[in-house]
C-alpha positions in Angstrom: 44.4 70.7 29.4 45.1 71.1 25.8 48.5 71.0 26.6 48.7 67.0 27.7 47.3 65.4 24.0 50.2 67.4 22.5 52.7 66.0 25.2 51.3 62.3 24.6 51.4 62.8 20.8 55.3 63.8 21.2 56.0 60.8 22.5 58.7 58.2 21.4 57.6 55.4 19.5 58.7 52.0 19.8 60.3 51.2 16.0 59.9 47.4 14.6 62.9 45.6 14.7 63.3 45.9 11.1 62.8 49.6 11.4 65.1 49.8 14.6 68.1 47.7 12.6 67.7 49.4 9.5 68.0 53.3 11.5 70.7 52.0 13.4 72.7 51.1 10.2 72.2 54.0 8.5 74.7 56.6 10.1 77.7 53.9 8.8 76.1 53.9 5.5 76.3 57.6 5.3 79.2 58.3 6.2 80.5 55.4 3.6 78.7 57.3 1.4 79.9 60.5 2.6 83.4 58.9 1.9 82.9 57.9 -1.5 81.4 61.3 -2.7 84.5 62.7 -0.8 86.9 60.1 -2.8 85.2 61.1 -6.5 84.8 64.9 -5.9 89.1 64.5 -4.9 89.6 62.9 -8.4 87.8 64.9 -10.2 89.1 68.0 -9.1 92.4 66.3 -10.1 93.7 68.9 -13.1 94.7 65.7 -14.9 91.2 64.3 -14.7 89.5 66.0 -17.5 93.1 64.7 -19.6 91.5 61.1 -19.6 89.4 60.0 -22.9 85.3 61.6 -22.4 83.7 58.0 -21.9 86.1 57.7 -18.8 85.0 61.3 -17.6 81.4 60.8 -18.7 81.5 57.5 -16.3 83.1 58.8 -13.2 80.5 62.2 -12.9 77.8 59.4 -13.9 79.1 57.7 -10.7 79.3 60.9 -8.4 75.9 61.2 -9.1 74.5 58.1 -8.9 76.5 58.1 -5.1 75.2 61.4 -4.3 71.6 60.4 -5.1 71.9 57.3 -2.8 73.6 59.6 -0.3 70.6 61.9 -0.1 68.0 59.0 -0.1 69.9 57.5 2.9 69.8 60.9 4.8 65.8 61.6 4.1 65.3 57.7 5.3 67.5 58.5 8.1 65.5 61.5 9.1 62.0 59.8 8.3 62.9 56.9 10.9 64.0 59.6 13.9 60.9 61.4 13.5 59.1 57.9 13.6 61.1 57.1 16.4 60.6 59.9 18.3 56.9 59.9 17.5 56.4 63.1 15.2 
């Protein structure tokens, strides 16, 4: 009998509508994401990037990062609403 409180407790939970739209977006918004980190990393592994003047590098890496960071919050959100959803 111990076994059926653990099945119940795996259960899927039905998310908000909030909750459900904002899970539902997120995949698209990572894989923009995904894009733009993908479109900065291509530049600046351009030999010629590094040729520009330092306030123009400085900005770009300070706007893979800032991307990146928003990449990674989007994924851990992603992964905290599945495990909501499927009850975990």
């Amino acid at each position: 009998m111990a076994e059926a409180p653990a099945a119940a407790a795996k259960k899927s939970v039905k998310l908000s509508y909030n909750l459900q739209r904002e899970l539902d977006a997120l995949p698209a918004e990572i894989e923009r994401l995904e894009g733009e980190v993908e479109a900065l990393e291509n530049e600046i592994g351009d030999p010629a990037f590094y040729q520009q003047e330092a306030e123009a590098v400085t900005a770009k890496l300070q706007t893979l990062e800032k991307v990146q960071k928003s990449l990674e919050v989007a994924m851990e959100r992603w992964m905290e609403l599945e495990a909501l959803a499927a009850g975990e």
